[in-house]
N, CA and C atoms as a LAMMPS dump frame, in Angstrom:
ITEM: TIMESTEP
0
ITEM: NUMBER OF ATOMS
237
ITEM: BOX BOUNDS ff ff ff
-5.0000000000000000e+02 5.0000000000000000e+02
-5.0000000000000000e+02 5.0000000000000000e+02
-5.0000000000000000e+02 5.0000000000000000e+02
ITEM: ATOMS id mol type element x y z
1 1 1 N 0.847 -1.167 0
2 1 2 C 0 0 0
3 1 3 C 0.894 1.233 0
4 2 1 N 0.518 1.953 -0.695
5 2 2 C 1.291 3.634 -0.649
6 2 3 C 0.958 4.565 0.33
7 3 1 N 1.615 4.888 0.979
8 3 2 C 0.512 5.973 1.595
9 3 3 C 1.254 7.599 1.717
10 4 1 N -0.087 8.526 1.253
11 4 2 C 0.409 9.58 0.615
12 4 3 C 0.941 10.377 1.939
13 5 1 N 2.07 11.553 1.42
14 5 2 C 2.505 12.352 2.693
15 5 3 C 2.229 13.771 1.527
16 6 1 N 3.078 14.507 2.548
17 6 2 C 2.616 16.234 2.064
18 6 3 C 4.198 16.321 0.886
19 7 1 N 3.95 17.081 0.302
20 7 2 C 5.246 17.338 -0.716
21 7 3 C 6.021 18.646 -0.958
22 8 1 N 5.92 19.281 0.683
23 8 2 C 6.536 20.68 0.893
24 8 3 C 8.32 20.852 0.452
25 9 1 N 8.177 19.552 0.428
26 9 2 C 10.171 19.421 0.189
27 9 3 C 10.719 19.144 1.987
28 10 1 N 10.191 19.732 2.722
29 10 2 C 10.37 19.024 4.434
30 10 3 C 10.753 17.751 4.345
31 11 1 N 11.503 17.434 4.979
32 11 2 C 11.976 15.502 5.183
33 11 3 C 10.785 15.3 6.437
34 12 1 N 10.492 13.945 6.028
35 12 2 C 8.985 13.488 6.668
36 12 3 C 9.433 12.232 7.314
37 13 1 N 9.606 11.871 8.542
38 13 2 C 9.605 10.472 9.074
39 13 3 C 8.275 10.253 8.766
40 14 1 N 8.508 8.483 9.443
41 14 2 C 7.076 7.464 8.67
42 14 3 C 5.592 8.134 9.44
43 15 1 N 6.048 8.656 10.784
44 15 2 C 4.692 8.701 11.601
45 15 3 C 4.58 10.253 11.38
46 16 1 N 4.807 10.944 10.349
47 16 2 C 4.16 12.488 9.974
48 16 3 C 3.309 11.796 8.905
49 17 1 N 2.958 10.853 8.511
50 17 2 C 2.661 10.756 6.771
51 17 3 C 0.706 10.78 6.986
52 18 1 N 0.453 10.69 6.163
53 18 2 C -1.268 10.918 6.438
54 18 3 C -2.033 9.995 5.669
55 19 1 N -3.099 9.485 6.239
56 19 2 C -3.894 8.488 5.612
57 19 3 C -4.777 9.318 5.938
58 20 1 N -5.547 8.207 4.406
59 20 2 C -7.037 8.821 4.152
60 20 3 C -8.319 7.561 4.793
61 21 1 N -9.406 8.291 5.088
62 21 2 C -9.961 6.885 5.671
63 21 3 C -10.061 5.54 5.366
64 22 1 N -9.936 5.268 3.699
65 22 2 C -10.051 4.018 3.182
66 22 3 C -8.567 3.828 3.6
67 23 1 N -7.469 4.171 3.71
68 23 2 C -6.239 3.639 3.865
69 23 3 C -6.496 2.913 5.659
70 24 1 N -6.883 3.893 6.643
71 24 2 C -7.494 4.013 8.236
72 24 3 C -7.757 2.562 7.985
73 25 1 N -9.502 2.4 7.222
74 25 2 C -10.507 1.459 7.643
75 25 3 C -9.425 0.115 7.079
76 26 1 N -8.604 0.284 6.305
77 26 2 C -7.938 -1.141 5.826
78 26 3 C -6.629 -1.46 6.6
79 27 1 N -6.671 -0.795 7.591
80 27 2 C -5.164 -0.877 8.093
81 27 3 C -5.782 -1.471 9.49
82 28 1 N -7.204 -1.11 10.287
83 28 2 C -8.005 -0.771 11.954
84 28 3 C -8.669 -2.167 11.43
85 29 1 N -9.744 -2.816 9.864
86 29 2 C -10.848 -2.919 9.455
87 29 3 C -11.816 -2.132 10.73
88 30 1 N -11.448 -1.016 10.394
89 30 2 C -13.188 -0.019 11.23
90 30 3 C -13.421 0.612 10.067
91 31 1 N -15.136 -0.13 9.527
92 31 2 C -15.265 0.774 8.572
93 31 3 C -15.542 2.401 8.312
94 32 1 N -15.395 2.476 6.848
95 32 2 C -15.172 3.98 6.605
96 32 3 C -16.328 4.861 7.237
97 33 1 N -17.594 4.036 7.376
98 33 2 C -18.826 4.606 7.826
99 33 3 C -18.172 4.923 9.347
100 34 1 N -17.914 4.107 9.819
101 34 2 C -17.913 4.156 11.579
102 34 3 C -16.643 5.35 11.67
103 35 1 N -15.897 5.183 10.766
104 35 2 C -14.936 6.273 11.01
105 35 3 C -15.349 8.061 10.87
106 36 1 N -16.73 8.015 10.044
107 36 2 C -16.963 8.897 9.598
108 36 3 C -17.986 9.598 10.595
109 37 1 N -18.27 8.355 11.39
110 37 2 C -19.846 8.279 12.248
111 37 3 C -18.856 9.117 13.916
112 38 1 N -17.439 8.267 13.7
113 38 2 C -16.951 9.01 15.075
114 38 3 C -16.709 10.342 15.24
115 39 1 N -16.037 10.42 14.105
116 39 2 C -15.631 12.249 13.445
117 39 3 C -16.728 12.683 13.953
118 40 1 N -17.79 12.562 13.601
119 40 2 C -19.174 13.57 14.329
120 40 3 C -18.834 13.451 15.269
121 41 1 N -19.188 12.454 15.674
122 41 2 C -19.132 12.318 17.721
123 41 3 C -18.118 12.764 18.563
124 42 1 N -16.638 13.067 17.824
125 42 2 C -15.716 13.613 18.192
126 42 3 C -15.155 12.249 18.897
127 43 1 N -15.437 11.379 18.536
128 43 2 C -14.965 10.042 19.278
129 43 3 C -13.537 9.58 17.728
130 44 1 N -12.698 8.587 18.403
131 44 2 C -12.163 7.89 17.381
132 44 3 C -10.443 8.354 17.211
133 45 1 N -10.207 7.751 16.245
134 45 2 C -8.424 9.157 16.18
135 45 3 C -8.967 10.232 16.177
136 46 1 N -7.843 10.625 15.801
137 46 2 C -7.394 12.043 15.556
138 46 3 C -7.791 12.543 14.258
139 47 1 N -8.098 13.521 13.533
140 47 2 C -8.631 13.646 12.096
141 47 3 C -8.338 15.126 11.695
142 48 1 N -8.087 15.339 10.37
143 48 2 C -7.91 16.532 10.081
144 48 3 C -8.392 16.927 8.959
145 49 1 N -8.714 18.063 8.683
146 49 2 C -9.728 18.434 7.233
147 49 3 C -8.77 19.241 6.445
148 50 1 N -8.264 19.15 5.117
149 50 2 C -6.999 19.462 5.011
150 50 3 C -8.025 20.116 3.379
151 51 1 N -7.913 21.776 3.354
152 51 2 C -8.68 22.007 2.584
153 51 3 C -10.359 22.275 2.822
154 52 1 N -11.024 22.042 1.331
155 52 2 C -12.796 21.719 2.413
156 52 3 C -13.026 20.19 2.475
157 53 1 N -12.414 19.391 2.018
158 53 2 C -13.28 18.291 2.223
159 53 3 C -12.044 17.016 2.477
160 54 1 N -10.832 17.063 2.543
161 54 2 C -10.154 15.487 2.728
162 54 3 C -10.005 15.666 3.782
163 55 1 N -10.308 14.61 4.342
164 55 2 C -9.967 14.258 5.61
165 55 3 C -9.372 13.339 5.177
166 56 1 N -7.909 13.421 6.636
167 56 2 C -6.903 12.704 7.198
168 56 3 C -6.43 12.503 8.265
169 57 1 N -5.844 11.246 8.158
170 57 2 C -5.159 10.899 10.032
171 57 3 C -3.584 11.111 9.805
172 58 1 N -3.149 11.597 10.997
173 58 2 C -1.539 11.371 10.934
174 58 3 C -1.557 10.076 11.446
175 59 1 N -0.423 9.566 10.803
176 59 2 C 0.043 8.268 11.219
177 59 3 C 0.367 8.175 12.985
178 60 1 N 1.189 8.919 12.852
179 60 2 C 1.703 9.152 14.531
180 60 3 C 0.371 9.213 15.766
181 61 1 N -0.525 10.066 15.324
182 61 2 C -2.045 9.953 15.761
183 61 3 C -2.496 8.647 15.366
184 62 1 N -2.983 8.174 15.1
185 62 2 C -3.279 6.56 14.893
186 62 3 C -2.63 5.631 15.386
187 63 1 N -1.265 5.695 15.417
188 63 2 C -1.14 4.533 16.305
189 63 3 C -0.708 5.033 17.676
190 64 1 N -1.17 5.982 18.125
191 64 2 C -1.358 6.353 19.844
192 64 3 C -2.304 6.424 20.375
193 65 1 N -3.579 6.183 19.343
194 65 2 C -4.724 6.118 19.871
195 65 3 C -4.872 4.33 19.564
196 66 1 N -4.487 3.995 18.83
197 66 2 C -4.127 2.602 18.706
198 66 3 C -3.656 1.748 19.906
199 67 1 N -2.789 2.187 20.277
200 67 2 C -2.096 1.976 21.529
201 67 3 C -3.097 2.665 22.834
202 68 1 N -3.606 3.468 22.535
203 68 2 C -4.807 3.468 23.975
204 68 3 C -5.532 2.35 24.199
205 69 1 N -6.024 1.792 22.697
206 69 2 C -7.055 1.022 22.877
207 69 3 C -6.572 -0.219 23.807
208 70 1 N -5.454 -0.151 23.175
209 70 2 C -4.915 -1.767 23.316
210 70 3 C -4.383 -1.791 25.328
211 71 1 N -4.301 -0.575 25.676
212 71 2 C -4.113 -0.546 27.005
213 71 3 C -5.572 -0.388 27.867
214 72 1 N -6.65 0.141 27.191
215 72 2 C -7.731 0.038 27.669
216 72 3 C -8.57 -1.414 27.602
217 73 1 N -8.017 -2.387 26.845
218 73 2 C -8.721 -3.156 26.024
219 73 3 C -8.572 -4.622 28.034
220 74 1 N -9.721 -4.635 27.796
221 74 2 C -9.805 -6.255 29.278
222 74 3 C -9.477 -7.521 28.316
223 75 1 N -8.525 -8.114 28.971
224 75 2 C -7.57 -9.157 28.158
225 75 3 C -7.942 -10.28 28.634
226 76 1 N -8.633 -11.611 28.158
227 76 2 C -8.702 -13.173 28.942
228 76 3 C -10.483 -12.587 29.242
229 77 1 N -11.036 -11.753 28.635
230 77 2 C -12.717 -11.368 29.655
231 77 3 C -12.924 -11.361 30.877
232 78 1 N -12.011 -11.012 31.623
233 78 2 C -12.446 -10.948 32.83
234 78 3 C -11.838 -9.618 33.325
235 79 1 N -12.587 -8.892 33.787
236 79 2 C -12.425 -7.451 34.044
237 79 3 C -11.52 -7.147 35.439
C-alpha cells in the first residue's frame, strides 16, 4: 500500500505521513462509515480536514490512539 505524505520538500519520518480513511478502515478494518460516524461524535483518532473536504489521520495519531485502545482493552474477559 502507498501511503500519501505532504510534498513541501520538508523531510517526513514514517509517523508524519497521512492516511485517508479508506487507507485508516484497511489498516483498523473499522469501517469507513464508523470512522466517519466518530468524526461527528468527536470520538475515534485524531482527524484533520486538510482544505474543504479530505480528511486525514496522521500516522503518529493513529497509532497512539491505537495503543490506547490496546491498554484500555480487558484481556482473557475478565475485568
Amino acid at each position: 500500500m502507498t501511503i500519501p505524505t505532504h510534498t513541501s520538500g520538508a523531510k517526513m519520518t514514517s509517523q508524519d505521513q497521512y492516511l485517508n480513511s479508506k487507507q485508516v478502515s484497511d489498516i483498523t478494518g473499522i469501517p469507513v462509515g464508523t470512522l466517519r460516524y466518530w468524526r461527528h461524535a468527536g470520538e475515534g483518532p485524531e482527524s484533520m480536514v486538510l482544505g474543504k473536504k479530505r480528511v486525514v489521520y496522521r500516522l503518529s495519531k493513529l497509532n497512539e490512539w491505537l495503543t490506547a485502545q490496546e491498554n484500555n482493552s480487558v484481556r482473557g474477559g475478565v475485568a
